[in-house]
C-alpha positions, -999 to +999 in steps of 0.1 A: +045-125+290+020-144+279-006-130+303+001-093+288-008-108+254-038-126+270-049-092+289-047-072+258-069-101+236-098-097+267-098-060+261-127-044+248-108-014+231-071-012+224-048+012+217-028+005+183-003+025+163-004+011+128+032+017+109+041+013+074+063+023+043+052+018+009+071+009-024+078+044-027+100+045+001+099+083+010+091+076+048+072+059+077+036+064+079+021+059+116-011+065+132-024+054+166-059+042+159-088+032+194-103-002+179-133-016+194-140-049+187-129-072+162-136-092+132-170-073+113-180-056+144-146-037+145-150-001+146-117+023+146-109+058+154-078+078+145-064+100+174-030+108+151-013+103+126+021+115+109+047+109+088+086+100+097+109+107+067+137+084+062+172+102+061+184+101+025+210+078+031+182+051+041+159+061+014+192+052-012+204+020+007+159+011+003+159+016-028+195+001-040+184-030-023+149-031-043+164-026-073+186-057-066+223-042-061+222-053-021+244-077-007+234-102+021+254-077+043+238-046+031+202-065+041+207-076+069+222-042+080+192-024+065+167-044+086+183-037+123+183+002+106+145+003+097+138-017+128+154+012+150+136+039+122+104+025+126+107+026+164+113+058+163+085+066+139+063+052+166+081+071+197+082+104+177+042+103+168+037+094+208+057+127+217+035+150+197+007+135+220-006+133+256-002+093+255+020+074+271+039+042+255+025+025+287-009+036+272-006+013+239-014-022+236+000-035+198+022-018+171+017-032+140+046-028+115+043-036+080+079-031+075+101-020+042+093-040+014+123-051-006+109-076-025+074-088-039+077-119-067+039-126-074+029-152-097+031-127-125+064-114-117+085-153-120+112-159-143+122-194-155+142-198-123+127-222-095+117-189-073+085-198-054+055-168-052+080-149-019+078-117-003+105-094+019+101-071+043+125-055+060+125-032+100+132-061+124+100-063+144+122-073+177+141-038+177+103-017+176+092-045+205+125-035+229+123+005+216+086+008+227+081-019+253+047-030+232+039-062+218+042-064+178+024-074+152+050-081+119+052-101+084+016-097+072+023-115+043+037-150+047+009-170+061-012-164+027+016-166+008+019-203+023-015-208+014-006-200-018-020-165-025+003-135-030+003-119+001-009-090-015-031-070-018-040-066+018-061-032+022-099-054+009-098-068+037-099-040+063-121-018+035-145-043+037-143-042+078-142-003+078-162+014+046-185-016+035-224+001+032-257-013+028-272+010+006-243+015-020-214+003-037-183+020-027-145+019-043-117+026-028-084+032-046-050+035-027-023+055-050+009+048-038+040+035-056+015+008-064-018+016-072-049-008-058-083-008-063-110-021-039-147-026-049-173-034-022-208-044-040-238-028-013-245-051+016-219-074+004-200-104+024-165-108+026-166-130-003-179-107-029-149-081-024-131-074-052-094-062-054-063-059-068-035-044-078-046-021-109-005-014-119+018+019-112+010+045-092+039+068-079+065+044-082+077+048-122+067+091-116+091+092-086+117+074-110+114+097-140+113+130-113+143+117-098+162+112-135+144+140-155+140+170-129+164+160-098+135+162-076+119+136-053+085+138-069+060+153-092+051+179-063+011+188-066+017+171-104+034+209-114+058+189-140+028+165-156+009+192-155+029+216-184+031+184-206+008+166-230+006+127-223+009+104-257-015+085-261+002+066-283+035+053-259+002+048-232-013+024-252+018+007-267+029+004-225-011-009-218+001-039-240+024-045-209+011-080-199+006-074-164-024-051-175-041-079-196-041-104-164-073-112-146-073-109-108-060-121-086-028-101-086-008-077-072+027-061-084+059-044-074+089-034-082+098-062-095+071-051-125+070-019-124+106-008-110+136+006-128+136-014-160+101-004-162+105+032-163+138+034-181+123+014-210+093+041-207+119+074-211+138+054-239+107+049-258+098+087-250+125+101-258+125+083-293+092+099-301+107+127-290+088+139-260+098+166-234+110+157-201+076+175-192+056+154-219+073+120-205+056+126-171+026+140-184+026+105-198+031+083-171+007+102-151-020+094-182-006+057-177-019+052-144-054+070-144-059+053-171-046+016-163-070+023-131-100+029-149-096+002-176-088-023-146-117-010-131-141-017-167-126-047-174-122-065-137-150-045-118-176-029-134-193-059-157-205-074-122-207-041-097-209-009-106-196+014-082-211+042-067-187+064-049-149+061-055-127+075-024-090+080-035-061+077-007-021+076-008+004+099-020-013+100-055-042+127-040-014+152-037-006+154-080-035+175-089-031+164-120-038+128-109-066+138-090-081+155-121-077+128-145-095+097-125-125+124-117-127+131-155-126+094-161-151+082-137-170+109-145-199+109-133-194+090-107-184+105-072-152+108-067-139+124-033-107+114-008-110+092+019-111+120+042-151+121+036-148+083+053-131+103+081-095+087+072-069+109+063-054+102+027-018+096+044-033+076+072-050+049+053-024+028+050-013+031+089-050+028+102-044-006+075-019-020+096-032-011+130-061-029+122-049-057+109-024-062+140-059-058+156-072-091+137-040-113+147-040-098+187-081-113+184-075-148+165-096-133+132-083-140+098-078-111+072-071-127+043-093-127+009-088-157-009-107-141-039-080-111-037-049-129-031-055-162-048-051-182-012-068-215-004-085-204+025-089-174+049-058-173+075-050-149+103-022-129+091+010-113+116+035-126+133+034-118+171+064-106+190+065-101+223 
């Protein structure tokens, strides 16, 4: 066995399928990505990517255990379930395709996560900086016969950063340019924000996690409108934010903190959003209004982020928008308006795919461990020193 891992580090190119699930918890991302090379020299190409949607009573027991109801039991359940999900994710994107599982080399799984306790996020209990993530990494290794690439987080974590954010990293490796300065901002339950100054090193990256994204409007369409989401942004878009409730949740100290952090949902989770609709509704705002609202909260927690933490030492040039957030047009609208007049475009004009940026993430970084290079930013997660993230199973 530990020849097939040598034979796949000697390759030139290898075939990787990147899988991951985001706070939101709606479904498996996964893309098979060709990567050449490693380290600053990498250079990926997407063949495919989809989208496996968890059954409802997974998406529940995901977010049940998030919000802190799950027993040991219940977890430990959950994990051999996503493991066998995620598996699948990877076996179903194969099908739709003329390759082979013989024909990939790594799958790199980000797994579910549960839990994320940054520094930010600790209570007066003796809980170190920890991180879960669940979709046991031996169940998609047996399922696809592939070697695996798991638990991205730990090894900067014990080297005392947050584990999080990870996507700076692989921007810098993918979308850096010489001639100008580029952002890239991930919406997804969380919302980050990468700035990469022209012709910079890996040192002068910037990025963090800027604060909600879909997360608290997935909670208030679920509890206002009995629907999954804010489909295309059609609710926020008949409502009229308040200014006022944004800047009175702004005051929020998460918001005020310097990088580096990131968030979850222990932040920005159910307490979060049900203090939000109490407050609303007190002011008496429409269901409509309230989601007008949060929307309003996180283009504009993005842009201030981005004055406050990016702009006074890079001003950035183009900003390319990925994650579930490009699909509320409403969203969309409001960070062009505030960048204004600054590009703004997807990441589909960087030849990713909005819903394949964070799959291409993890193939790549799966990519990194397989080749010995580290992927860490201590400057992004707070870490000592650069480590090669991933566990390896074979």
């Amino acid at each position: 066995m530990a020849s097939k891992l040598s034979e796949i580090a000697s390759k030139k190119k290898r075939l990787i399928v990147g899988l991951s699930s985001g706070t939101s918890a709606d479904g498996v991302d996964s893309a098979l990505v060709r990567i050449e090379g490693s380290g600053t020299e990498l250079k990926a190409q997407i063949l495919l990517h989809d989208t496996y949607p968890y059954p409802d009573h997974i998406r529940e027991a995901v977010l049940s255990v998030s919000d802190g109801k799950g027993t040991v039991e219940e977890i430990c359940c959950l994990n051999y379930q996503l493991g066998e999900i995620f598996a699948e994710a990877c076996l179903s994107l194969l099908k739709s395709s003329d390759f082979e599982l013989d024909d990939v080399d790594v799958v790199g799984s980000h797994g579910q996560t549960v839990c994320h306790i940054p520094h930010s996020a600790k209570d007066e209990k003796e809980c170190p900086v920890c991180t879960l993530q669940l979709g046991e990494a031996e169940i998609i290794a047996e399922r696809t016969r592939a070697v695996v690439v798991c638990d991205f987080r730990s090894a900067d974590i014990a080297g005392g950063g947050e584990g999080a954010p990870l996507a700076p990293c692989v921007d810098y490796i993918l979308f850096r340019d010489t001639r100008v300065s580029r952002g890239l901002l991930n919406i997804g339950g969380i919302a980050n924000l990468t700035a990469l100054p022209a012709g910079c090193r890996s040192e002068h990256v910037i990025g963090f996690d800027t604060g909600p994204g879909n997360m608290v409007l997935d909670f208030l369409a679920r509890n206002l409108f009995k629907a999954e989401c804010d489909k295309n942004g059609t609710f926020s878009a008949k409502g009229t934010p308040s200014q006022e409730l944004v800047e009175e949740l702004l005051q929020f100290d998460f918001f005020e903190l310097p990088p580096p952090k990131s968030a979850g949902r222990k932040i920005f989770g159910n307490h979060f959003s049900e203090k939000l609709i109490r407050v609303a509704k007190e002011k008496g705002l429409s269901k409509q209004d309230i989601m007008a609202t949060a929307v309003t909260l996180t283009t504009t927690s993005v842009h201030r982020a981005y004055l406050e933490f990016v702009a006074k030492t890079c001003e950035v040039d183009e900003l390319y928008v990925s994650g579930g957030g490009v699909e509320n047009r409403t969203m969309m609208q409001q960070i062009k308006d505030a960048f204004s007049p600054m590009e703004v475009h997807t990441t589909d004009k960087l030849g990713v795919h909005p819903h394949a940026k964070e799959a291409l993430l993890f193939a790549v970084l799966a990519n990194q461990a397989i080749a010995g290079e580290p992927s860490s930013l201590p400057q992004v997660t707070g870490a000592a020193r650069r480590t090669v993230l991933g566990k390896i199973v074979q």
